[in-house]
C-alpha positions as CSV (number, residue, x, y, z in Angstrom):
1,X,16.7,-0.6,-28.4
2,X,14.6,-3.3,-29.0
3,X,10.9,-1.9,-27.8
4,X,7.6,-3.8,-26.6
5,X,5.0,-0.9,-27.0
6,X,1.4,-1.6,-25.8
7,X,-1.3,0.3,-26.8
8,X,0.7,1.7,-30.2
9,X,-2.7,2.2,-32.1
10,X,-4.2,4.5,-29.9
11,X,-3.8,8.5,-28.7
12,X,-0.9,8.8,-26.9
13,X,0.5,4.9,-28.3
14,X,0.3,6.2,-31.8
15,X,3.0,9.4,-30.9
16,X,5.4,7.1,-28.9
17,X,5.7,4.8,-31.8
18,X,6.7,7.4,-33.9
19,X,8.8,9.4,-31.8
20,X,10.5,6.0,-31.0
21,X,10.7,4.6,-35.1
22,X,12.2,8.1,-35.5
23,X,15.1,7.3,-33.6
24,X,16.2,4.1,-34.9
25,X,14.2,2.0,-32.2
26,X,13.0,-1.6,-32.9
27,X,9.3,-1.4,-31.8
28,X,7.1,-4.4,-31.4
29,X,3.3,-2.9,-31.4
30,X,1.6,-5.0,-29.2
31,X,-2.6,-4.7,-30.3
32,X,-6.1,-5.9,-30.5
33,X,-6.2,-4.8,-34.5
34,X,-3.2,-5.3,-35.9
35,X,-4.6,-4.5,-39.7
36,X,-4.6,-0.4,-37.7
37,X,-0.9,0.0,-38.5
38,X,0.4,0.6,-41.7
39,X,3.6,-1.0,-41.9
40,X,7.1,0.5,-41.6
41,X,10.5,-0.5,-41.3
42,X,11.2,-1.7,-37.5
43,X,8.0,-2.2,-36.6
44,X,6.3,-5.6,-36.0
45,X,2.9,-5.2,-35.1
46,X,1.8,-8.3,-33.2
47,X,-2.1,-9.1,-31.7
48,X,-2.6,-9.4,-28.1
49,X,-5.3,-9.3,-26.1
50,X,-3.8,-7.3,-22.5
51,X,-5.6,-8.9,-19.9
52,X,-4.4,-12.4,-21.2
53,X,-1.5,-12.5,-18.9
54,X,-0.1,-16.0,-19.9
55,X,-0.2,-14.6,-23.8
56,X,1.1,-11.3,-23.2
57,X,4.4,-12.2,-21.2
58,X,4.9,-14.3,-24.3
59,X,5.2,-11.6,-26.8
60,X,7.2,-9.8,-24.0
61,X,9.9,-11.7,-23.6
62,X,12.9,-11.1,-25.2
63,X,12.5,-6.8,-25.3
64,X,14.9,-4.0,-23.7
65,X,11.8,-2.2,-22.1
66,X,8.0,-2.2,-21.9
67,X,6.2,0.7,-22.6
68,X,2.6,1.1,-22.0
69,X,0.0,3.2,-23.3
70,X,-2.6,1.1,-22.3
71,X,-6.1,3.2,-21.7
72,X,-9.8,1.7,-21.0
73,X,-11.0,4.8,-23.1
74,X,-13.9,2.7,-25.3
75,X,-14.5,0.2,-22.6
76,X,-18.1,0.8,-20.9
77,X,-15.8,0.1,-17.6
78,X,-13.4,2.5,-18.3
79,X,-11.6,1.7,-14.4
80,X,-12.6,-1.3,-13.8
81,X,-10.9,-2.6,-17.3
82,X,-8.3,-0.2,-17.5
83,X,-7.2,-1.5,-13.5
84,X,-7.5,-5.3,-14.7
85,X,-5.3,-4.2,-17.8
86,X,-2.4,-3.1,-15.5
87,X,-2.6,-5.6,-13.4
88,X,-2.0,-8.2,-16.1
89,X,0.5,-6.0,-17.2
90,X,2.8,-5.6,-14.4
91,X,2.4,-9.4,-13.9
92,X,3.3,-10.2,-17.3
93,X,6.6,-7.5,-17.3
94,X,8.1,-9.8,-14.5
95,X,7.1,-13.4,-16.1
96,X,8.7,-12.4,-18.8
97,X,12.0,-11.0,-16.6
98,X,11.9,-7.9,-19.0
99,X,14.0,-5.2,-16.7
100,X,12.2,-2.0,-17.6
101,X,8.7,-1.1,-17.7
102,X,7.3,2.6,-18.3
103,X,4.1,3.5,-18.0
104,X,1.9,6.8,-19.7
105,X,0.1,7.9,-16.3
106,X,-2.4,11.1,-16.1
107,X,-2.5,14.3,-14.9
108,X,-5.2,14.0,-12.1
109,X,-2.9,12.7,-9.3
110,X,-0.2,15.6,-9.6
111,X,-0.8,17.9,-6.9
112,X,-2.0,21.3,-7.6
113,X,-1.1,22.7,-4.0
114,X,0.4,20.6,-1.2
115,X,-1.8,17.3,-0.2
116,X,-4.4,18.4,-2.9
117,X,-4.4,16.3,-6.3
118,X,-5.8,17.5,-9.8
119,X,-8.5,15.2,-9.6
120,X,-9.8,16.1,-5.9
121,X,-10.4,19.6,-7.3
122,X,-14.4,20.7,-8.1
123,X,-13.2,21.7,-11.7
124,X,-11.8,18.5,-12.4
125,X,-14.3,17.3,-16.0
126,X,-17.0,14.3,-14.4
127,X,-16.0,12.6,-18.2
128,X,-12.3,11.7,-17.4
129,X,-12.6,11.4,-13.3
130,X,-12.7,6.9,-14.4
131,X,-8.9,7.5,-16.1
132,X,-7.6,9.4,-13.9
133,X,-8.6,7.3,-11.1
134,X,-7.3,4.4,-12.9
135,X,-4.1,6.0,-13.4
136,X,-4.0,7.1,-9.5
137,X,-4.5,3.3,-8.6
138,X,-2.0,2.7,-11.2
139,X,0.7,4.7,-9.8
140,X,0.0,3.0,-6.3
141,X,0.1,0.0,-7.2
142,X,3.7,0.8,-9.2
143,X,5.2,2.7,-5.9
144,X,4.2,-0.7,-4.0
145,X,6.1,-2.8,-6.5
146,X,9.1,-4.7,-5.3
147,X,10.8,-5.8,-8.2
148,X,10.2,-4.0,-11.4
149,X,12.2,-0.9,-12.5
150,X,9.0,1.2,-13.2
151,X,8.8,5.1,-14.7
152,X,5.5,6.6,-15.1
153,X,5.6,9.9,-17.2
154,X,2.0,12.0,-16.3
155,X,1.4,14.9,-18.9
156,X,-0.1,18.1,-18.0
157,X,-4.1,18.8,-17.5
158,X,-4.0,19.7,-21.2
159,X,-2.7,16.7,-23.8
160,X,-3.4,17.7,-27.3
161,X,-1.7,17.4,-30.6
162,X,0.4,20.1,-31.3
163,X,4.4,20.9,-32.7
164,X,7.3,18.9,-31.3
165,X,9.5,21.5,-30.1
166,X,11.8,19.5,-27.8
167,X,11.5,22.6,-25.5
168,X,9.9,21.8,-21.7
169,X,9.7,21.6,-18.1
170,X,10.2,18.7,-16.0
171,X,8.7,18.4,-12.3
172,X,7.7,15.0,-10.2
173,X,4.4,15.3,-8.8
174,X,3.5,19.2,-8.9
175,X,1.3,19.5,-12.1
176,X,3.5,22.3,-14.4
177,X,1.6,25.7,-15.3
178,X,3.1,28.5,-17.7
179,X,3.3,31.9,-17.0
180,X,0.1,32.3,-18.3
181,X,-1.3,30.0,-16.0
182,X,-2.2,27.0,-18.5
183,X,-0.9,23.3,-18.0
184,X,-0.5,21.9,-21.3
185,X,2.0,19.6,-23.6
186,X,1.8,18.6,-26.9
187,X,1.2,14.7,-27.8
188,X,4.4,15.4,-29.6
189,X,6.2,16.6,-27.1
190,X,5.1,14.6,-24.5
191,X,6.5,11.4,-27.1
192,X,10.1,13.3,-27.0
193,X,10.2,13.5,-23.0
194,X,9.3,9.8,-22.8
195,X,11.4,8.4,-25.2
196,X,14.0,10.5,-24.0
197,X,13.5,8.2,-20.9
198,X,13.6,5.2,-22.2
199,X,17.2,6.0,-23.9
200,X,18.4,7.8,-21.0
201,X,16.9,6.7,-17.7
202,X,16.5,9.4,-14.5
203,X,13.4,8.6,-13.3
204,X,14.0,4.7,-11.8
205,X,10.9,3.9,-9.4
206,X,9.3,7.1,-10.1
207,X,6.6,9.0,-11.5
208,X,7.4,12.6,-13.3
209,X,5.3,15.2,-15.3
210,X,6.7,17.6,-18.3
211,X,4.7,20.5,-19.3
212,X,5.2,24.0,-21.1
């Protein structure tokens, strides 16, 4: 499948593109810093600024799917850039009449018990509350969306490098807590749940969460 992957340098970017070189995907790394990936058979990494909508949907066209790991992580307006981002985004995914777009969302808008999201909750950490909001307004604005075949895949509280087993639970918008009563997925295996996904689609114009 012929990949457009925004975001490819970063956190969770950096597992998707290998989970998805690993399985024989073509992956175009769309980038600010090009010069941050080491090259590697079927992978072109290509420069792109995401909120330059006319330039984006350019390097879009032409791809199977869009998949963005987009984040406003280093920005000093972590919503307020991150929101603009996805915006230009979405916009750009129809100009260029690519028929997929899936999108890495967050944890704090799974609901913990019913009508009461991860993010609402008083133990929720004050440092992440911007990019979970963003990924809140995110998902809205996806469920709102007339046209686009959208997935949004949120991880569990706890996202952290770890071991690819292959091995977890699926849900839609409950967060997923073990037995011993911690939500958490490896980067790894959070990868392996989306690109299993992208190949085999079951979440059309939906958002779901995978967890241990």
């Amino acid at each position: 499948m012929n990949i457009a992957l925004i975001g490819a340098s970063g956190f969770v970017g950096s597992a998707l593109l290998r989970e998805a070189l690993a399985r024989g995907h073509r992956v175009t790394a769309l980038v600010l810093n090009p010069q941050k990936l080491q090259a590697q058979p079927n992978l072109a990494a290509v420069k792109v600024d995401v909120l330059d909508e006319a330039a984006l949907a350019d390097k879009l066209r032409g791809h199977d799917v869009v998949l963005s790991a987009f984040s406003g992580h280093a920005q000093s307006d972590v919503l307020g850039y991150y929101l603009r981002g996805i915006r230009s985004i979405i916009a750009a995914v129809k100009k260029a009449d690519v028929p997929r777009l899936l999108v890495v969302g967050g944890a704090g808008s799974l609901e913990v018990a019913p009508g009461v999201q991860l993010i609402d909750t008083p133990q929720f950490p004050a440092e992440w509350k911007a990019t979970a909001e963003g990924a809140r307004q995110a998902l809205q604005m996806l469920r709102e969306e007339a046209e686009l075949d959208w997935t949004m895949l949120s991880p569990s509280a706890l996202l952290e490098p770890g071991q690819r087993t292959g091995k977890f639970r699926l849900d839609d918008d409950r967060l997923v807590v073990g037995v011993n009563g911690e939500s958490r997925i490896s980067l790894e295996d959070y990868a392996v749940a989306m690109i299993d996904e992208l190949e085999k689609p079951a979440h059309s114009r939906r958002r779901f969460t995978v967890g241990y």
